[in-house]
C-alpha positions in Angstrom: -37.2 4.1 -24.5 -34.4 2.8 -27.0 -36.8 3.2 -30.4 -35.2 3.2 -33.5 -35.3 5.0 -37.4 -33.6 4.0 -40.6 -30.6 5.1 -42.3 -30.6 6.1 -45.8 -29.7 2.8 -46.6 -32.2 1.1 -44.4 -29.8 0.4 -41.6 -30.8 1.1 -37.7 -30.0 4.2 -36.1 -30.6 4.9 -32.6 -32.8 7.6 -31.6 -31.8 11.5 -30.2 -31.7 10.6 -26.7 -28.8 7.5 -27.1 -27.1 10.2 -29.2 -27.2 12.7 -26.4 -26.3 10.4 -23.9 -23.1 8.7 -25.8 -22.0 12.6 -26.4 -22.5 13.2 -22.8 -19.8 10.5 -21.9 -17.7 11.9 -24.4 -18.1 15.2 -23.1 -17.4 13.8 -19.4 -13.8 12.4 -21.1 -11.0 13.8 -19.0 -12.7 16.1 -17.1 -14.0 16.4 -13.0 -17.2 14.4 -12.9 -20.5 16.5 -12.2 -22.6 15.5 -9.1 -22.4 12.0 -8.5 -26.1 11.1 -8.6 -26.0 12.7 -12.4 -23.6 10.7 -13.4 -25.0 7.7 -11.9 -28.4 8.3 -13.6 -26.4 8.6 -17.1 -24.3 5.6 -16.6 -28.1 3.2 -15.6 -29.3 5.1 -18.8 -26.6 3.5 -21.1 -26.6 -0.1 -19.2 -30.8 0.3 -20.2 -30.7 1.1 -23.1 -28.0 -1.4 -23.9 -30.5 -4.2 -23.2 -32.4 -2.9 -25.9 -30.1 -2.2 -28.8 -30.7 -4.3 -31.9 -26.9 -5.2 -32.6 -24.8 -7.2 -30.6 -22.1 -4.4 -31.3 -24.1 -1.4 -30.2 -25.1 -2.9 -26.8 -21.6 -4.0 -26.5 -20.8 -0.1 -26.9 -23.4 1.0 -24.7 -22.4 -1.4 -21.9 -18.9 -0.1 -21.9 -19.4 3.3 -22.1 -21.8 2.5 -18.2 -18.9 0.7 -16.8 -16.1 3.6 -17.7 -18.6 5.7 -15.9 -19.1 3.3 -12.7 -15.7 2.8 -12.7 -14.7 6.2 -12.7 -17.0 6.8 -9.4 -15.4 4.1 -8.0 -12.1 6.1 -8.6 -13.5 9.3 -7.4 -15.5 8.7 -4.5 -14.5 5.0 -3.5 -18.1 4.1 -3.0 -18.2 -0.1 -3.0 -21.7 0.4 -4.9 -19.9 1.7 -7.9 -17.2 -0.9 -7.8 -19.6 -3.8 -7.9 -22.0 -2.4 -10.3 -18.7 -1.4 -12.4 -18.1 -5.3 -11.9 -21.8 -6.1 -13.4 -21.5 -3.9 -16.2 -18.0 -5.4 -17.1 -19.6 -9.2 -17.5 -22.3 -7.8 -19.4 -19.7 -6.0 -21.6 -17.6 -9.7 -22.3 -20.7 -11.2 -22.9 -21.7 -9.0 -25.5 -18.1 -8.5 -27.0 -15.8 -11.5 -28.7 -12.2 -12.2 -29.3 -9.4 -9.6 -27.7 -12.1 -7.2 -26.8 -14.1 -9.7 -24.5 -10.4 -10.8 -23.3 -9.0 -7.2 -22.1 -12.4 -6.3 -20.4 -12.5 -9.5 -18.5 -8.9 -8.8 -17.8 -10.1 -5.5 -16.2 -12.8 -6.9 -14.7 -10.5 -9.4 -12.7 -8.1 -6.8 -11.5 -11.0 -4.9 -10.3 -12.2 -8.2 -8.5 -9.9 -8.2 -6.6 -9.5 -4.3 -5.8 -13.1 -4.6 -4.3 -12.1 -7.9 -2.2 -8.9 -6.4 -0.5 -7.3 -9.9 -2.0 -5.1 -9.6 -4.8 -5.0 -13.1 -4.8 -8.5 -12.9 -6.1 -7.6 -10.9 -9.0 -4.8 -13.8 -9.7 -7.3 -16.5 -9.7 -9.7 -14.7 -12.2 -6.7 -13.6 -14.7 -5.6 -17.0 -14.7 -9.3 -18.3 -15.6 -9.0 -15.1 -18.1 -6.3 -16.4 -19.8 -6.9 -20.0 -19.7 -10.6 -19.3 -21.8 -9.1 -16.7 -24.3 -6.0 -17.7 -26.2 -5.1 -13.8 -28.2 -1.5 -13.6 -27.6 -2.0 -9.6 -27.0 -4.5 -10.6 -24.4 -2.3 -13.7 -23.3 1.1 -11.3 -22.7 -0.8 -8.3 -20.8 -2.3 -11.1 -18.6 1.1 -12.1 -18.2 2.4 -8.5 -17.0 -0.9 -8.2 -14.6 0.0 -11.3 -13.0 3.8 -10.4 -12.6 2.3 -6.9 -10.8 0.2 -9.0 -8.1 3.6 -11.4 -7.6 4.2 -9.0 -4.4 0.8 -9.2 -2.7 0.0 -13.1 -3.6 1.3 -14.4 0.1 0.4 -11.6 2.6 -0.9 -12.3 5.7 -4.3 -14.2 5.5 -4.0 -14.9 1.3 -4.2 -18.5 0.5 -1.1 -20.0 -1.0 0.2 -22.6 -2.4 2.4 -24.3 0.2 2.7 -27.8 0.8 1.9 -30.1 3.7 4.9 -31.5 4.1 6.6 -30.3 7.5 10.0 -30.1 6.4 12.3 -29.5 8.8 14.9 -27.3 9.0 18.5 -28.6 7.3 21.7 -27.7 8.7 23.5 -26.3 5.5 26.2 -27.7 4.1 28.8 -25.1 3.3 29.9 -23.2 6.7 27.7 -20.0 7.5 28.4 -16.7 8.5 26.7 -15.8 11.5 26.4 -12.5 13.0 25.1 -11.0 16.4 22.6 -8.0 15.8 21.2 -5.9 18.0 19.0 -7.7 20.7 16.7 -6.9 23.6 17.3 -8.4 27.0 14.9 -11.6 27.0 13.1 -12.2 30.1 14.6 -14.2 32.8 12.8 -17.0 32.2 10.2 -18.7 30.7 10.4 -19.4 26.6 8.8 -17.0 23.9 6.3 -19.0 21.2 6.1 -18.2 17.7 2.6 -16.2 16.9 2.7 -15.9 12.9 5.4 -15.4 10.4 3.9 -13.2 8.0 5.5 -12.8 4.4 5.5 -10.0 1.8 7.5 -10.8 -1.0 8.2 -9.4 -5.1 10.9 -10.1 -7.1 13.9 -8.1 -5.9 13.2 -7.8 -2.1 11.1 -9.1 0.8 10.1 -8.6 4.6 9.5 -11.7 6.9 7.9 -10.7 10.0 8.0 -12.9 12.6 6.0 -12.3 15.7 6.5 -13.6 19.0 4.8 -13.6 22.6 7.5 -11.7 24.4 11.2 -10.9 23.4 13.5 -13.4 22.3 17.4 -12.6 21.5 18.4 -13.6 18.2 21.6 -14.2 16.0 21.8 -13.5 12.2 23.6 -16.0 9.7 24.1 -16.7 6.0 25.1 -19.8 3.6 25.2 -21.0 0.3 22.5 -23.7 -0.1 22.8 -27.4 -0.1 23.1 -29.2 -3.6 20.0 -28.6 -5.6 18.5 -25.9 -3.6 18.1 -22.9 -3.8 20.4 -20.3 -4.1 21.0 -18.8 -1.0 20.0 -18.5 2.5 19.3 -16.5 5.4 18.3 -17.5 8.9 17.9 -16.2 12.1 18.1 -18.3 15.4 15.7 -17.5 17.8 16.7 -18.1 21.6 14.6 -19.6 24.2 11.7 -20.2 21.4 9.2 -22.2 20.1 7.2 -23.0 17.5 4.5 -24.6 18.6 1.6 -25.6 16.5 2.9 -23.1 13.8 3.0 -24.1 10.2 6.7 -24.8 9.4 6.7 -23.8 5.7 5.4 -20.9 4.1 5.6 -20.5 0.3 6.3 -16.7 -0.8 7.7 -16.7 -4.3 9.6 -13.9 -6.1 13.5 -13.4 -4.3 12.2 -15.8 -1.3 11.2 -18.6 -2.5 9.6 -20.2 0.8 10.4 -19.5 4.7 11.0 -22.5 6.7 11.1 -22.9 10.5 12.6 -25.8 12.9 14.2 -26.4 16.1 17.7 -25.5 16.8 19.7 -25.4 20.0 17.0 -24.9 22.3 15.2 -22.5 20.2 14.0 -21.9 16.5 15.6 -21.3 13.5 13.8 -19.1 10.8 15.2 -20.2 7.2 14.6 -18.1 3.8 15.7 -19.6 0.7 16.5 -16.9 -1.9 16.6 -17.7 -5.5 19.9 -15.9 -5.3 22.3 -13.9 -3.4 20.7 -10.9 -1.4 21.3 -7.9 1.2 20.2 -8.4 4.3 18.9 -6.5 7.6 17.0 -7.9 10.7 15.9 -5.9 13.8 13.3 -5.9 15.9 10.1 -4.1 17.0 8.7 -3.7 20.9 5.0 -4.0 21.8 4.7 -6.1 20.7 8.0 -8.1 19.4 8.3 -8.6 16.4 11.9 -9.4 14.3 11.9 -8.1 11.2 14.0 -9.6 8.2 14.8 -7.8 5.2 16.2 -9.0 1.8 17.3 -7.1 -1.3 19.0 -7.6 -4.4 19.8 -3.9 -4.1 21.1 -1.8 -1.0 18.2 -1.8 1.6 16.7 1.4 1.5 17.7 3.0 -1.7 15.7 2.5 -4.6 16.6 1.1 -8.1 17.2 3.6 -10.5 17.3 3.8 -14.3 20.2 4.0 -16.7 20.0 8.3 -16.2 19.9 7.9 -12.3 16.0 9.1 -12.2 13.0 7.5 -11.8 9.5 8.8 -12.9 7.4 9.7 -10.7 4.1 7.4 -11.5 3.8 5.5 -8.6 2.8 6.8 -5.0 2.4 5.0 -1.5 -0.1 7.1 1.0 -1.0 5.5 4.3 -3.6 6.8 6.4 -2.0 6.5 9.4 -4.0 4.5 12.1 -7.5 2.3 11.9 -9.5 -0.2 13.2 -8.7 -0.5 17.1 -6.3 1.8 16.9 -8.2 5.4 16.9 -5.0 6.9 16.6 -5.4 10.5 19.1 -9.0 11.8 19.5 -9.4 15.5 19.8 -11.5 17.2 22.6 -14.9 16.6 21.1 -14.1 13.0 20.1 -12.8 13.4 16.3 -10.6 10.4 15.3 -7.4 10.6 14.0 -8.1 7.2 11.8 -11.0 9.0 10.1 -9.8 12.2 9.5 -6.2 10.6 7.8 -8.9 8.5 5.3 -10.4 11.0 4.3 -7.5 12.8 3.2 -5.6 9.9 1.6 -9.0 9.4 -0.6 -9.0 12.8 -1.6 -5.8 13.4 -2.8 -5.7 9.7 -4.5 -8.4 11.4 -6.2 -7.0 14.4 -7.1 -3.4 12.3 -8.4 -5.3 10.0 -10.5 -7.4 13.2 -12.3 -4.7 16.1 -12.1 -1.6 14.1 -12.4 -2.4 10.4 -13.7 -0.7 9.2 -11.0 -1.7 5.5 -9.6 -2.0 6.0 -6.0 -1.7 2.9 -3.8 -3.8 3.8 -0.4 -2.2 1.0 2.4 -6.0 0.9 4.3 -8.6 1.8 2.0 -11.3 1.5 5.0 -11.4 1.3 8.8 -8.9 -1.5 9.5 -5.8 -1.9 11.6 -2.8 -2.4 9.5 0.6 -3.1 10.9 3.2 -0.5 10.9 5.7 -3.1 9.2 3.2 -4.0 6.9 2.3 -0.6 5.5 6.0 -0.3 4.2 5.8 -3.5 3.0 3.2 -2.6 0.6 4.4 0.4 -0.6 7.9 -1.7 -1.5 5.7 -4.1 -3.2 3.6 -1.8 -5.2 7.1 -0.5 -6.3 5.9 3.3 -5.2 8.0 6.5 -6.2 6.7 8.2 -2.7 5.7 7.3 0.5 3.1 9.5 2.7 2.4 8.5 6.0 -0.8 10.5 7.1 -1.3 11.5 10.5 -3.1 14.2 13.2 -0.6 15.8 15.8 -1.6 15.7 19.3 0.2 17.0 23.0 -0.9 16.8 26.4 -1.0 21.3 26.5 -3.8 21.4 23.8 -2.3 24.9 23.2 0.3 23.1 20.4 -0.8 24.2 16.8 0.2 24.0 13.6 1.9 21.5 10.6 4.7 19.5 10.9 6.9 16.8 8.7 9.2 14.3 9.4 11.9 12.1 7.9 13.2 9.1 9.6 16.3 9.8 11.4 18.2 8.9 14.7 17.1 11.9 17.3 17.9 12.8 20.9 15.3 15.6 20.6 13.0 14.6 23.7 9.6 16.1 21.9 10.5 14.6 18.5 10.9 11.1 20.3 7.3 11.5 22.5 5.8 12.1 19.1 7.8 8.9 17.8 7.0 6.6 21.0 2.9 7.8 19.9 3.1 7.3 16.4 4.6 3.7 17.0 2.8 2.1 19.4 5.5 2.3 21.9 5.7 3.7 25.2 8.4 7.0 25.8 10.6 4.9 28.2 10.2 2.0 25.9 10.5 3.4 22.2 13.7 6.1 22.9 15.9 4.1 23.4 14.8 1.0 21.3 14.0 3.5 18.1 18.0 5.3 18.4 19.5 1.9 18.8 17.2 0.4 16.0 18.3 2.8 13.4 21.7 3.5 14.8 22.5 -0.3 14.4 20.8 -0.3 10.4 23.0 2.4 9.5 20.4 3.3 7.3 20.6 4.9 3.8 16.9 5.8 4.2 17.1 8.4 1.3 17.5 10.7 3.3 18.5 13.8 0.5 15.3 13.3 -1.2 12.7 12.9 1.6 14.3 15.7 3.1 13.5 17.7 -0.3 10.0 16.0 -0.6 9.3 17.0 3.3 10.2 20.8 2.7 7.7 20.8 -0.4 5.1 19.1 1.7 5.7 21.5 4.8 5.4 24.8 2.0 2.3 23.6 0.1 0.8 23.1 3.1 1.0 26.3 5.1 0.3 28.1 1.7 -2.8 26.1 1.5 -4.5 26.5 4.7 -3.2 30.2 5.3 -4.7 31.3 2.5 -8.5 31.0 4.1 -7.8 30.1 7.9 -5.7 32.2 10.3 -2.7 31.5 12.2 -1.1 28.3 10.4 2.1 27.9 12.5 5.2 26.4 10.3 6.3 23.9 12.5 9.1 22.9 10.0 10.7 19.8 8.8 11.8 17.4 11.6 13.5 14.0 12.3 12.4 11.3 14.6 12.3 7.2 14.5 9.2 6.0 13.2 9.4 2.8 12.5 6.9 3.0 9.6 9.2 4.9 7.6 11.8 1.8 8.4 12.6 -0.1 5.5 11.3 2.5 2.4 12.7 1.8 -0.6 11.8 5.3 -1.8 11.4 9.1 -0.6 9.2 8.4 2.7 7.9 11.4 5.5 5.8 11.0 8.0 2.8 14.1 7.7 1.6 15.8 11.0 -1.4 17.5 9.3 -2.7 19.7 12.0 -2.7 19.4 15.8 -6.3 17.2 16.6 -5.6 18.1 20.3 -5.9 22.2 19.7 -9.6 22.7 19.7 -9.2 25.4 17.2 -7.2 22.6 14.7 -10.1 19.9 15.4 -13.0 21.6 14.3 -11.1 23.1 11.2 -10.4 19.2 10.9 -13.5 18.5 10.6 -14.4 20.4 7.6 -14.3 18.8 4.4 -13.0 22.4 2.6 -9.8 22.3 5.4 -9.4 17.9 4.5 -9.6 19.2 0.9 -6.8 22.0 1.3 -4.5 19.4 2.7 -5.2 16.7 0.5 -4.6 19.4 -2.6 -1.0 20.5 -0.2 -0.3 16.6 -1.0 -0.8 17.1 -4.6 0.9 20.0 -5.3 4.2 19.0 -3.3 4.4 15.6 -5.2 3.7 17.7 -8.5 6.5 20.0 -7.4 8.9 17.1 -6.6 8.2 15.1 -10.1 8.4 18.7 -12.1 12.1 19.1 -10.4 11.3 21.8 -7.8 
């Protein structure tokens, strides 16, 4: 019970145990948490006794103090509970706080709004509404930078937008274009391919348009200068033997493009992106199922922008636990999943970045859901990562292979390198060797390939020291090349991770051990601590 005594000068003082509580949160400051349930018990504690304080000011303090430690949960262990109850204790917090204060923690509560809701776009509406009740210029400007960070994320597949219900169609431009033939698959015979979803993800110097379709379509690639009062520039690609069919024909995406715009042309459809200005381009396509893929940059594709000294610091990092939802990923012999076992390591070494390292750590699925492959690099380019770490469980049809291997995107006519690339994309063999060597051979790709090569061979050497210091046998499989088309279109250092072969019986049930996870999740940590310290 929150009782109080008297200062010397008749002020209220709160009792022992407020005191010993408030120095336990200070004592918690930048170190690992204890056992969860303790701190869980200390953080309802503080929100209690914040009810009862006699000062606006103290239960302000008091409230705050129970979020940081909610929040912090949240960051740990990625419980939802703690999220939302971080969310509770937030409000509370505004409501009992005024001016800048009250402005910065609803800020925080909106960002984490929208954390909890998988919808940035969330977070957007709720800093607006943030900024639009407070007016403190400090408040006003970091509300300002919050909302430039979610500019990337505010049209991805299934957000609401703002797009307009006019069905404009598509304008022949002006100015004559230069048109180009990429590389195309055979389309079938006959028969027309319809238009399932164009799907945008867009920030301020590059996008990816990702246009799905029923069955394969050739295409041809073209650029022009924009009619009078447009926008700056174009791209488009016309789609053969296509059709749109009931699909929306504009799409607003903001930052570089400013909206994507479809109509009929020649028999088939003609994608158009309008770019606020002049932009690199690259457009492919994926099998099973077809997708083309359009890139845009206002740098070279692949290479990311630099600073004045040619380095970039390493704050930033992209892991993607590979697999999820319907996609299991490979199952070992006693039915362990691939998609759990790569979550579980992605939230553990998030953890471990965010405590050891400060590091903000973007996880592309944060539970059991299927994410594209083209999307997961599409996040990571938004999020404007340093690194990119695809998660993943080896598997082979002799469950005899054993071991740790890492991989950096690559042309390859190595036939075991490509099996594991045809499983890793959703591809058959017959299907993905070919497709992936004339994919990347036609990109000509400058895929940083120096520096994932580096990050790869710090990856492959933290883990094997990890894991063979308590368990036996860790086989060095080495660093390898293949085409995996999740690594495709990285604007950073990207590898592909094969932590441990789920198909070796011996590998599986070390797999599912949370101190084996751990090891490989601290490998992750200590190679991307190696690569920022220069290593």
């Amino acid at each position: 019970m929150f009782v109080l005594s008297c200062r010397q000068d008749g002020s209220p003082r709160a009792t022992h145990q407020q005191d010993v509580a408030s120095e336990h949160v200070l004592a918690l400051a930048g170190k690992p948490l204890p056992d969860r349930f303790e701190v869980v018990a200390l953080a309802d504690r503080l929100a209690v006794e914040a009810v009862k304080a006699p000062t606006k000011e103290q239960a302000a303090a008091l409230v705050k103090r129970a979020a940081a430690l909610r929040l912090r949960l949240f960051r740990v262990f990625h419980g939802e509970s703690d999220g939302h109850e971080a969310i509770a204790l937030l409000e509370r917090a505004v409501e009992a706080s005024s001016g800048k204060e009250a402005c910065l923690l609803a800020l925080e509560k909106a960002a984490l709004a929208g954390e909890l809701a998988r919808d940035p776009t969330v977070s957007s509406r709720e800093i607006q509404a943030v900024a639009a009740r407070w007016h403190d210029p400090a408040c006003g400007k970091q509300a300002e930078e919050m909302l430039a960070s979610l500019g990337g994320y505010q049209t991805r597949s299934g957000f609401p937008s703002t797009i307009g219900t006019a069905m404009a169609r598509t304008q022949a431009p002006t100015s004559a274009p230069v048109e180009e033939v990429v590389a195309s698959p055979d389309p079938p015979a006959t028969g027309s391919a319809s238009i399932l979803a164009v799907e945008p993800y867009g920030d301020k110097e590059s996008a990816r348009i990702v246009v799905r379709l029923s069955s394969p379509a050739s295409f041809r690639v073209g650029t022009a200068q924009a009619v009078k009062g447009g926008p700056g520039h174009r791209v488009y690609v016309d789609l053969d033997r296509t059709r749109a069919g009931k699909h929306r024909r504009e799409l607003a995406v903001g930052g570089l493009v400013e909206r994507v715009r479809l109509g009929p042309h020649e028999g088939g459809t003609r994608v158009v992106l309008d770019l606020k200005q002049k932009a690199i381009r690259r457009v492919f396509y994926l099998p099973e199922p077809f997708r083309v893929v359009i890139d845009v940059s206002t740098h070279p594709l692949g290479e990311a922008p630099v600073n004045g000294k040619g380095q970039r610091q390493l704050s930033r990092v992209a892991l993607d636990p590979g697999h999820g939802g319907s996609d299991p990923g490979a199952t070992g012999p006693t039915g362990l999943q691939e998609k759990d076992v790569t979550l579980d390591i992605a939230h553990r070494a998030a953890s471990v970045l965010a405590r050891e390292l400060q590091i903000s750590t973007l996880v592309t699925r944060d539970r059991d859901e299927y994410v594209a492959l083209e999307e997961r690099t599409a996040r990571a380019n938004a999020y404007n990562a340093d690194l990119f770490i695809s998660i993943h469980c080896n598997a082979s049809e002799s469950g005899a292979a054993h071991g740790i291997q890492t991989y950096v995107l690559d042309t390859t006519s190595d036939e075991i390198a490509a099996r594991v690339a045809a499983r890793e994309n959703h591809a058959s063999f017959t299907q993905a060797g070919p497709d992936v060597t004339r994919l990347l051979s036609n990109l000509r790709l400058a895929h940083n390939g120096t520096r994932s090569t580096h990050l790869a061979e710090l990856l492959q050497r933290a883990a094997v020291a990890s894991l063979a210091e308590k368990f036996p046998g860790i086989s060095d499989q080495g660093v390898k090349t293949a085409g995996f088309y999740v690594l495709v279109g990285a604007q950073m250092p990207a590898v592909l991770f094969e932590t441990s072969f789920i198909s070796n019986p011996i590998e599986e049930e070390r797999l599912k051990t949370a101190d084996y996870r751990q090891r490989i999740a601290d490998a992750i940590v200590n190679a991307i601590r190696a690569y920022r310290d220069g290593f």
